[in-house]
C-alpha positions in Angstrom: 0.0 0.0 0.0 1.6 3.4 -0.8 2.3 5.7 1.8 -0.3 8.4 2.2 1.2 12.0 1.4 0.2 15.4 3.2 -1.3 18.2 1.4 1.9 20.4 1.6 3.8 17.2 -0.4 0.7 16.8 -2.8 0.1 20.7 -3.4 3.5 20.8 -4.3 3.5 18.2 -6.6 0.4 19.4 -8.5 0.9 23.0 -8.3 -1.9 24.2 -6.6 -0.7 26.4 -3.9 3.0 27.8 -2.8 4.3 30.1 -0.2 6.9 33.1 -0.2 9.5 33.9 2.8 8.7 37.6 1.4 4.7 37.4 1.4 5.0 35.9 4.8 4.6 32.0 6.4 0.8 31.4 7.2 -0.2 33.5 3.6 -0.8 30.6 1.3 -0.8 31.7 -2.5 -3.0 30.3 -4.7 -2.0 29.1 -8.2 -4.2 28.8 -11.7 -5.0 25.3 -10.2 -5.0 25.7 -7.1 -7.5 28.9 -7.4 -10.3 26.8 -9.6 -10.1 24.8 -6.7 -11.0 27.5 -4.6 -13.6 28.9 -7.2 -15.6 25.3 -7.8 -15.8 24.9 -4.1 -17.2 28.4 -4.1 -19.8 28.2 -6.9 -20.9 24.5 -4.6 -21.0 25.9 -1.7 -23.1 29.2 -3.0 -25.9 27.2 -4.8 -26.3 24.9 -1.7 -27.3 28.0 0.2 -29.3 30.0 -2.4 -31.2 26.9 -2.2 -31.9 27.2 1.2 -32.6 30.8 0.9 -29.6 33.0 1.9 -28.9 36.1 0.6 -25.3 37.3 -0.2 -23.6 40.2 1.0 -20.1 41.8 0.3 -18.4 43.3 3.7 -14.6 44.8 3.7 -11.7 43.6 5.5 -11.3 45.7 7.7 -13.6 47.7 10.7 -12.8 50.6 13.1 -11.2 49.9 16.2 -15.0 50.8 17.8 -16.4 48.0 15.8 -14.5 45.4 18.0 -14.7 46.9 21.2 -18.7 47.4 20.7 -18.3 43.2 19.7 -16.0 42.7 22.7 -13.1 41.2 19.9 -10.9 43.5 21.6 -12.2 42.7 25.4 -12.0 38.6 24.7 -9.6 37.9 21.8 -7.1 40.6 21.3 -4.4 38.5 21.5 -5.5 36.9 18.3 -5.9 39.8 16.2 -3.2 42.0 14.2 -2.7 45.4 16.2 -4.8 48.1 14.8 -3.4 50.5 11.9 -3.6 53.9 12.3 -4.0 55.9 9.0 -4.6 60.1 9.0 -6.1 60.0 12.4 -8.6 56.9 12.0 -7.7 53.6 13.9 -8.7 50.4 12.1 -8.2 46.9 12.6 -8.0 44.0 10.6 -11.0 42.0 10.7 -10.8 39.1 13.0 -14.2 37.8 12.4 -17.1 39.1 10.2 -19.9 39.0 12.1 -19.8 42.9 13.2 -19.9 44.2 10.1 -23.0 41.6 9.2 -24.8 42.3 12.2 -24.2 46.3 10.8 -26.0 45.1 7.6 -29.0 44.0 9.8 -28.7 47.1 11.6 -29.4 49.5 8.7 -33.1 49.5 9.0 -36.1 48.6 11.5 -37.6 44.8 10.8 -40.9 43.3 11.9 -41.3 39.9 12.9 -42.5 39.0 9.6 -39.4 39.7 7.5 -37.3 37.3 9.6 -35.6 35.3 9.3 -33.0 37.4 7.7 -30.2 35.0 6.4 -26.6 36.5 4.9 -24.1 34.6 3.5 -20.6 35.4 1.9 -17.3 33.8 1.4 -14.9 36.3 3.1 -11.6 36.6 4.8 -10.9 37.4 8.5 -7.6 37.8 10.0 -6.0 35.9 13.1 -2.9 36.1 14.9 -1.4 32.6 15.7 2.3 31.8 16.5 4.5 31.2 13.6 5.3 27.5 15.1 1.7 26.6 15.1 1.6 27.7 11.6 0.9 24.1 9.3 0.4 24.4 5.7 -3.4 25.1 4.8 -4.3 24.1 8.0 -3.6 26.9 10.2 -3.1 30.0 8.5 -3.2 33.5 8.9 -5.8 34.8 6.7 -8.7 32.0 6.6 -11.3 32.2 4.2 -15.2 31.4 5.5 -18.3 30.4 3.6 -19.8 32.5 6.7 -23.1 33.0 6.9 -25.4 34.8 9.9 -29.3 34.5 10.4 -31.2 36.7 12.5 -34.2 35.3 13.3 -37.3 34.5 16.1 -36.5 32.2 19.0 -39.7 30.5 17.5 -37.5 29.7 14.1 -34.4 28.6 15.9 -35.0 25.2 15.2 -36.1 25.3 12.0 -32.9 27.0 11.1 -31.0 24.7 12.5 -32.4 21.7 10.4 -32.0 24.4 7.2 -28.3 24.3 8.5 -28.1 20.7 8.6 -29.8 20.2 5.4 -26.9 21.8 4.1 -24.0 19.7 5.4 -26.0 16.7 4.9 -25.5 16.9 1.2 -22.4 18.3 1.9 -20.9 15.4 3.4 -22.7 13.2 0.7 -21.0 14.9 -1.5 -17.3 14.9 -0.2 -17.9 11.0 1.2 -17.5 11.8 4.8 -18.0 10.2 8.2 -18.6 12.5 10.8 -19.6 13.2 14.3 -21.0 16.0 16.3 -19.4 17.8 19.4 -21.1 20.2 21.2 -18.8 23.1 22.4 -19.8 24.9 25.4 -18.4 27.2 27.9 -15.5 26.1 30.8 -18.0 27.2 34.0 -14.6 27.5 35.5 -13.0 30.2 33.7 -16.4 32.4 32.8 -14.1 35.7 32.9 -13.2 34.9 29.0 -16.6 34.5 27.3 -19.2 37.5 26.9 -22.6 37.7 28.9 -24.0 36.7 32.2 -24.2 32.6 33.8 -27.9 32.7 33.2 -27.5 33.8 29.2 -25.3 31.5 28.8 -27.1 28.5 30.3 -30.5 29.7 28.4 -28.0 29.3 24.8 -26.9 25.9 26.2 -30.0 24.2 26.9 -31.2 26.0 23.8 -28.9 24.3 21.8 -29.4 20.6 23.5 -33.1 20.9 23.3 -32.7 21.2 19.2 -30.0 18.3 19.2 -32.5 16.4 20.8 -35.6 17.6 19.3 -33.5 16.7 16.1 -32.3 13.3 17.1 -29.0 14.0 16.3 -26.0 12.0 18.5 -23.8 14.7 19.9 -20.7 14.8 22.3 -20.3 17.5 25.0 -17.2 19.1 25.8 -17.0 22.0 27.8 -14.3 24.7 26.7 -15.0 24.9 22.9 -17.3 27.3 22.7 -16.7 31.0 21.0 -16.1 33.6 23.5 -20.1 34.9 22.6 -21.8 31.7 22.5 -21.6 27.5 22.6 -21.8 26.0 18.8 -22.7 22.7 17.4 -19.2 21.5 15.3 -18.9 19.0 12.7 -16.2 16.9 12.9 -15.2 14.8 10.2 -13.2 11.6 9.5 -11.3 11.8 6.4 -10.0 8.6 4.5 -6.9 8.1 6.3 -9.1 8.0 9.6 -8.1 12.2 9.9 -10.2 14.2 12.3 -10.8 17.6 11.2 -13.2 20.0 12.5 -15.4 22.0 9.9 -18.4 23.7 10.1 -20.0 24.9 12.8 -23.8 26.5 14.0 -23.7 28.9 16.8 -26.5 30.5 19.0 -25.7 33.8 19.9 -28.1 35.8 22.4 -24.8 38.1 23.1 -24.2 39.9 20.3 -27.8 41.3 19.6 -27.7 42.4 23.5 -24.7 44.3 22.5 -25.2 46.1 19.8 -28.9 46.3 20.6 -30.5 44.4 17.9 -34.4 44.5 17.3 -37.6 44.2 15.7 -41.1 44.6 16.2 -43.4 41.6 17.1 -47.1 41.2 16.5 -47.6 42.8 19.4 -46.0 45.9 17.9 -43.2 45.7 21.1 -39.8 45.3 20.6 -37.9 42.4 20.9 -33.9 40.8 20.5 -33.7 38.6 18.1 -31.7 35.5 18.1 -28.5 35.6 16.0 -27.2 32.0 14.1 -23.4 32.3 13.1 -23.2 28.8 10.9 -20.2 27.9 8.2 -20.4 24.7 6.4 -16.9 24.3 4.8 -15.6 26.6 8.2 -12.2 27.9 6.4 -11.9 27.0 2.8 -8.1 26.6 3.3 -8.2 24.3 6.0 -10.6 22.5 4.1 -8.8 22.0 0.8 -6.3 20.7 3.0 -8.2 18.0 4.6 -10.1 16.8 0.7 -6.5 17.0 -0.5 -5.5 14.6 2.1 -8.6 12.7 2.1 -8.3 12.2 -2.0 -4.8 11.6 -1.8 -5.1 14.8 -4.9 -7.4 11.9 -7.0 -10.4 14.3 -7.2 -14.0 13.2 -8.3 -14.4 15.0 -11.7 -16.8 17.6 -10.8 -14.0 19.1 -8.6 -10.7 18.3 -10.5 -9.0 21.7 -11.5 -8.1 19.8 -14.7 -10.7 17.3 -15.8 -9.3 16.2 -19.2 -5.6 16.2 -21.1 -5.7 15.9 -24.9 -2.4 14.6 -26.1 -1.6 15.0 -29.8 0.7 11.9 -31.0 3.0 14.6 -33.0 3.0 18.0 -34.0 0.8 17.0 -37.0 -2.3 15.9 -34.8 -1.8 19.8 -32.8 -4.9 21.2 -34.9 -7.3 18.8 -34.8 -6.4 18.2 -30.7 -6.8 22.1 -30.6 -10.4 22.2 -32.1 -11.6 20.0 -29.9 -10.1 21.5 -26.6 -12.0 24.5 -27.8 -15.1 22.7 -28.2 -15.1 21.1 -24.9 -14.0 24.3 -22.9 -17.1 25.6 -24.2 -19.1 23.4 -22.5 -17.3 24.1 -19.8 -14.9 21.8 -18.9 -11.5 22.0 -17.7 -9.4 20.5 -20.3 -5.8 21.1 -21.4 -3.9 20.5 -24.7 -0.3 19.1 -24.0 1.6 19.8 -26.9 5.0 19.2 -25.6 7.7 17.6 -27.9 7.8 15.1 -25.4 6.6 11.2 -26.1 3.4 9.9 -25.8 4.7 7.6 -22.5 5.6 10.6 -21.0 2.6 13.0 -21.6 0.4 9.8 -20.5 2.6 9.4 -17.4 2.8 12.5 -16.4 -1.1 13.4 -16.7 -1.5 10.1 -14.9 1.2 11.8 -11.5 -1.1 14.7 -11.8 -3.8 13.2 -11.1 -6.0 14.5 -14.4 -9.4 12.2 -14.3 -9.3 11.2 -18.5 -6.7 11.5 -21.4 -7.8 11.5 -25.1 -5.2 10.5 -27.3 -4.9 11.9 -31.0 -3.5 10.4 -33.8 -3.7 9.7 -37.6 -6.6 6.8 -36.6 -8.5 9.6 -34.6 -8.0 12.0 -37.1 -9.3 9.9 -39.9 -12.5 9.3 -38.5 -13.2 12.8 -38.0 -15.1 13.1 -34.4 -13.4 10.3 -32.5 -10.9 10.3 -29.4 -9.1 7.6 -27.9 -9.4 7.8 -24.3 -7.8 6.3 -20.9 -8.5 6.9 -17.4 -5.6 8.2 -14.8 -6.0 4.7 -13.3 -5.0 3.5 -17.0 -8.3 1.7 -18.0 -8.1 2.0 -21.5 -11.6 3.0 -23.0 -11.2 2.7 -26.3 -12.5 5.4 -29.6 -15.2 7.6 -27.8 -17.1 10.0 -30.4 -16.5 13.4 -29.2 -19.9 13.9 -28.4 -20.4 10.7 -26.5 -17.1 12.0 -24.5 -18.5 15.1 -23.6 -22.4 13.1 -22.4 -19.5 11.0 -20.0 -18.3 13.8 -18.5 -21.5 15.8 -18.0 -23.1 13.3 -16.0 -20.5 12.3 -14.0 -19.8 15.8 -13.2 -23.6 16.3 -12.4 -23.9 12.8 -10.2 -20.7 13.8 -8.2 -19.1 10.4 -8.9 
C-alpha cells in the first residue's frame, strides 16, 4: 500500500498552492490550479445555500477599532488579532471575524417579525494572529477564508434553522464522502471571565442548543471549553479517508451579540424584541478545508471538482490542430481541459497526466484524425476505454460531473 502524502507534499506536486518567505509563512498563494479549486468549491457551496434561501452580502476587510470593542473582539480575543493600523487620524483593525460588520447590515433598518428570518451569506476573509510555530500548511493560516453566513431570526424559528443548516452539510458530506460526528462546544464554567454575557444567558443558549439536538435526534458529544467567547456551537467533525479528524463547520447560538449592539424588531404585538442571531459555516475555512479533501483524495479528485478534468495529447505535431479544435469545443461546454503539446513522447505525456492526477486523457493520432469526431481515451488509473465520439465523450463527463461520482 503506498504511503499516504500530506497536502503540503501533494500541493507541491500538483501546483496548486505555494508560499513566499517575502509574502509571509501562514499566507498561502494560490495558483491557476489551485484557485479553480477554490472557485468550484465556491460556486458549490453558494448554490447549496441559495437553495436554502440566503442572501449574499459583500463586507470589507477591515472595521474601526470601535467596531471590536462594541463586539468585545478586543475585550476577549485581542491577542488573536493583528494590532490596529492607524492611517490620517482613524484607527482600524483587521477584521478578526465578520460578524460585526454583518450584524451592521442587519442594523441598517427597522424589521418586523415577519421579515425574519434574515439570512446572509458570503465567502470572506478574517484575519487571526497565531504563532508562527503553530503555523501548518493550509491548516492553520493566517488569513482564513469562511463560507460564513449569519441568520437573524425568532426564537420561534431557531429550530427550523437549525435543520436548514443541517440540510446543508448533509449533502455536503454526501458529497465529499465523509463520516462525521457531532461535538457540542460549550463554555468552561470554570474560567467564565473569558466569554461574553452573564451565567444565566449563557445556560438559556446551552439548553437551547441541547433541546434542538435532541428535538432533532442528532448523536452529539459535550465538551466544555469549545465554545466561542459569545456563544456554545454545534461543530462537525469529520473523519477523512486516512481515519483524519478535522473539525469544519459549525452552527452557533448567539443571544450576546444582539444584547450588545442592541439588535431588534417589532413583534405582532408591535413591542420590541432581540432577536436571536445564528453564526453557521459549512466548509468553516476554505483553506483548511482544501487541505483535509486533499489529504482525504490523496489529490485523486471526483471529476466535478478536478481543476483539470481532461488532457488531450496529440501523437506529433501533426495531430496539434485537430487536438486544438476540440479542446476549444469542450471548454465551451465548460470543462476544464488542457492541450499538452510538448515535444515530449506519448509515454511521458500519458505518465505524467496520470502523477497529476488529471481524471481522463484522449489521445490523437492519424486513426482519430481519420474518422473525424473520435478520441481515444484512458482513465488516470490507466483503463483503456477505447475510440469515444467526441460527443459521447462530452455526455460522459457531464453526468458524471452532475452525479458527483
Amino acid at each position: 500500500m503506498n504511503k499516504s502524502k500530506s497536502h503540503q507534499q501533494i500541493g507541491q506536486e500538483q501546483d496548486l498552492f505555494t508560499f513566499s518567505q517575502l509574502v509571509g509563512s501562514g499566507l498561502p498563494l494560490f495558483t491557476p490550479k489551485g484557485a479553480t479549486l477554490r472557485r468550484v468549491l465556491n460556486e458549490y457551496i453558494d448554490n447549496l445555500l441559495a437553495k436554502e434561501g440566503y442572501e449574499f452580502v459583500w463586507i470589507p476587510h477591515i472595521g474601526r477599532k470601535d467596531l471590536y470593542e462594541k463586539s468585545g473582539h478586543l475585550e476577549k480575543f485581542s491577542q488573536d488579532m493583528f494590532p490596529g493600523m492607524l492611517a490620517k487620524d482613524r484607527e482600524y483593525i483587521l477584521k478578526p471575524a465578520n460578524c460585526p460588520h454583518h450584524i451592521q447590515i442587519f442594523a441598517r433598518k427597522p424589521w418586523s417579525y415577519r421579515d425574519l428570518p434574515q439570512r446572509y451569506a458570503e465567502s470572506t476573509t478574517q484575519y487571526r494572529s497565531e504563532q508562527s510555530g503553530e503555523l501548518e500548511g493550509l491548516a492553520r493560516v493566517l488569513a482564513l477564508t469562511l463560507d460564513d453566513s449569519h441568520v437573524f431570526a425568532r426564537e420561534d424559528q431557531v429550530k427550523e434553522e437549525f435543520q436548514r443548516a443541517l440540510r446543508i452539510n448533509k449533502q455536503m458530506l454526501s458529497d465529499f464522502k465523509l463520516d462525521n460526528w457531532i461535538r457540542l462546544s460549550v463554555w468552561d464554567p470554570k474560567d467564565k471571565k473569558k466569554y461574553l454575557g452573564d451565567e444565566k444567558t449563557w445556560e438559556e443558549m446551552q439548553t437551547l442548543m441541547e433541546k434542538i439536538l435532541k428535538e432533532l435526534s442528532i448523536k452529539h458529544k459535550k465538551v466544555e471549553g469549545e465554545a466561542a467567547f459569545y456563544g456554545p456551537k454545534m461543530d462537525l467533525m469529520v473523519t477523512d479517508s486516512l481515519g483524519k479528524q478535522w473539525q469544519l463547520s459549525t452552527i452557533q447560538v448567539d443571544f450576546n451579540l444582539p444584547q450588545r449592539f442592541n439588535l431588534t424588531y417589532i413583534d405582532e404585538n408591535g413591542k420590541e424584541k432581540k432577536p436571536v442571531m445564528l453564526h453557521r459555516a459549512t466548509f468553516g475555512s476554505y483553506e483548511r478545508f482544501l487541505a483535509m479533501i486533499i489529504e482525504h483524495y490523496q489529490g485523486a479528485f471526483p471529476l466535478w471538482l478536478s481543476p483539470v478534468q481532461t488532457v488531450l495529447i496529440p501523437i506529433s505535431e501533426r495531430h496539434i490542430e485537430y487536438a486544438s479544435s476540440i479542446v476549444e469545443k469542450l471548454k465551451k461546454e465548460e470543462i476544464r481541459i488542457e492541450l499538452d503539446n510538448r515535444r515530449e513522447t506519448l509515454p511521458s505525456k500519458i505518465r505524467d497526466a496520470t502523477l497529476q492526477k488529471v481524471n481522463y486523457m484522449g489521445i490523437i493520432g492519424d486513426k482519430e484524425i481519420e474518422k473525424k469526431g473520435i478520441i481515444s481515451v484512458r482513465t488516470r488509473d490507466g483503463k483503456d476505454l477505447g475510440q469515444l465520439e467526441v460527443s459521447k465523450f462530452l455526455q460522459k463527463l457531464q453526468e458524471e460531473i452532475d452525479k458527483k461520482i
